[in-house]
C-alpha positions as CSV (number, residue, x, y, z in Angstrom):
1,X,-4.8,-3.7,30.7
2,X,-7.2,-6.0,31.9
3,X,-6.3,-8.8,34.9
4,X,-9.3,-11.0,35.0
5,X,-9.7,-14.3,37.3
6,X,-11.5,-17.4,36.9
7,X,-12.3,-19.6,39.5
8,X,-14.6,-22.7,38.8
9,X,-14.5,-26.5,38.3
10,X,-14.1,-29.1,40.8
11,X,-12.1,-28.4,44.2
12,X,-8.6,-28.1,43.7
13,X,-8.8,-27.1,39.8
14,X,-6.7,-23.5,39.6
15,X,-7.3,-20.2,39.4
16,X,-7.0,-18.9,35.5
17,X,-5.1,-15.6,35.0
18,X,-5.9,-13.4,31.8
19,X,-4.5,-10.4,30.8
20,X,-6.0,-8.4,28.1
21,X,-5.1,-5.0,26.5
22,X,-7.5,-2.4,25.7
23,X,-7.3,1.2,23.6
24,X,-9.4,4.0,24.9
25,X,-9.4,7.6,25.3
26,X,-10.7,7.0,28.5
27,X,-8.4,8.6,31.3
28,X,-8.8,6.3,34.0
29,X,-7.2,9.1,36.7
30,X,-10.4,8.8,38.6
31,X,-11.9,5.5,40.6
32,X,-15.0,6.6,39.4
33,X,-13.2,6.0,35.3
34,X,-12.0,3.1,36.3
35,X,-15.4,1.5,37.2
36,X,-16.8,3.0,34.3
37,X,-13.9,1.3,31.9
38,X,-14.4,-2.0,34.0
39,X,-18.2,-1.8,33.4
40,X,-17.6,-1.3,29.3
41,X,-15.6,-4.4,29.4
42,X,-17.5,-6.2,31.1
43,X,-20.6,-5.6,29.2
44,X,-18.8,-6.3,25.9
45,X,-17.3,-9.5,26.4
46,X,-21.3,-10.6,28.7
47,X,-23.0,-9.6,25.0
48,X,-19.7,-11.4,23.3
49,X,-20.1,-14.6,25.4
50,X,-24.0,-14.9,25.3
51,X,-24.0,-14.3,21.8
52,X,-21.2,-17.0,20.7
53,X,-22.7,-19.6,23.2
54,X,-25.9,-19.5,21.6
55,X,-24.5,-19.6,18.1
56,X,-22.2,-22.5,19.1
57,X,-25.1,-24.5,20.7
58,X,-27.9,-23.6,18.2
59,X,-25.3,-23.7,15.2
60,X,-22.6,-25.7,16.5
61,X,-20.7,-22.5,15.5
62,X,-17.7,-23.7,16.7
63,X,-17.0,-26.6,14.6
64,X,-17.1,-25.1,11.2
65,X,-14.4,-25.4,8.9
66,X,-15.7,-23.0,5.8
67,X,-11.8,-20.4,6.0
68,X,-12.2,-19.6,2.3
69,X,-12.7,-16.1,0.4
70,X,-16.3,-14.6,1.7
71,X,-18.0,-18.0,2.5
72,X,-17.1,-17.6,6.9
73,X,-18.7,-14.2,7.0
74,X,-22.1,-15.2,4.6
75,X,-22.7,-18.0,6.5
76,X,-22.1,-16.4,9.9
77,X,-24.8,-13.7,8.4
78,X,-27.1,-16.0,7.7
79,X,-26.6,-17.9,10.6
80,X,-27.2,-14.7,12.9
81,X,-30.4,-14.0,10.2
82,X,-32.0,-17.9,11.5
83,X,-31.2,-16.7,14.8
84,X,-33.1,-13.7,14.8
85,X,-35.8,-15.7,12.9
86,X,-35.9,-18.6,15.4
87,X,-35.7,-16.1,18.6
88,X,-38.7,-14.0,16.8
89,X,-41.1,-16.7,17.2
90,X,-43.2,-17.1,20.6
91,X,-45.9,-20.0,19.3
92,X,-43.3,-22.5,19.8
93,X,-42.3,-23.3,23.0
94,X,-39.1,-25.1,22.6
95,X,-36.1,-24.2,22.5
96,X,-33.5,-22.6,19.5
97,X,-31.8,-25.9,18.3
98,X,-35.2,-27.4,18.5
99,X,-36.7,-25.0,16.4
100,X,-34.3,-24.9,13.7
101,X,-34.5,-28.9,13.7
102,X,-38.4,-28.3,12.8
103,X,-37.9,-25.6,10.5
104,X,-35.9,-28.4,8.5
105,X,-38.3,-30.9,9.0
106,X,-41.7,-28.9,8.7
107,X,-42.3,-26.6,5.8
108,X,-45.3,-24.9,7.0
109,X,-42.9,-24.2,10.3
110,X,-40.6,-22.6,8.0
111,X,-42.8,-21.0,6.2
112,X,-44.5,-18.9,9.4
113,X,-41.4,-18.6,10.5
114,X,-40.4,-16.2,7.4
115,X,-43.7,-14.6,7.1
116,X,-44.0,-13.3,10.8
């Protein structure tokens, strides 16, 4: 199990408790294990959150409603596909929502961006 604390927002807002449960084969006999296992988790929910928040800004991720049959995981394919696309490019210098905008707007933009 995992205790983790958040602390942020304006003075006075409370401290968030969350507890999360983990399976490893990890023995965590040792404080050495225990960093280690702390470490893991820590660098898998870091990759997690960066990932999702630039999907949910980029994408607007968050406020899709698609639930039905395959259509959730082909779109988030494809959506992770236009990310790696968009990230790829380095003669643009704006940033990822700004460059999907003008890959809709400019075909010669989209175009270089699939022939990179």
């Amino acid at each position: 199990m995992v205790e983790s604390q958040r602390r942020g927002g304006p003075p006075g807002t409370p401290v968030t408790i969350e507890r999360r449960s983990y399976t490893s084969s990890l023995a965590a006999d040792t404080p050495q294990r225990v960093e280690r296992f702390a470490e893991a988790v820590r660098g898998h929910w870091g990759i997690e959150n960066q990932v999702h928040w630039v999907l949910d800004l980029t994408f607007r991720e968050d406020e899709r409603r698609v639930r039905k049959n395959h259509a959730p995981q082909n779109l988030a394919t494809l959506r992770h596909l236009t990310l790696n696309l968009l990230r790829r490019d380095k003669t643009t210098q704006v940033g990822l929502e700004t460059k999907r905008l003008k890959a809709g707007w400019d075909e010669r933009y989209q175009e270089q961006l699939l022939t990179l």
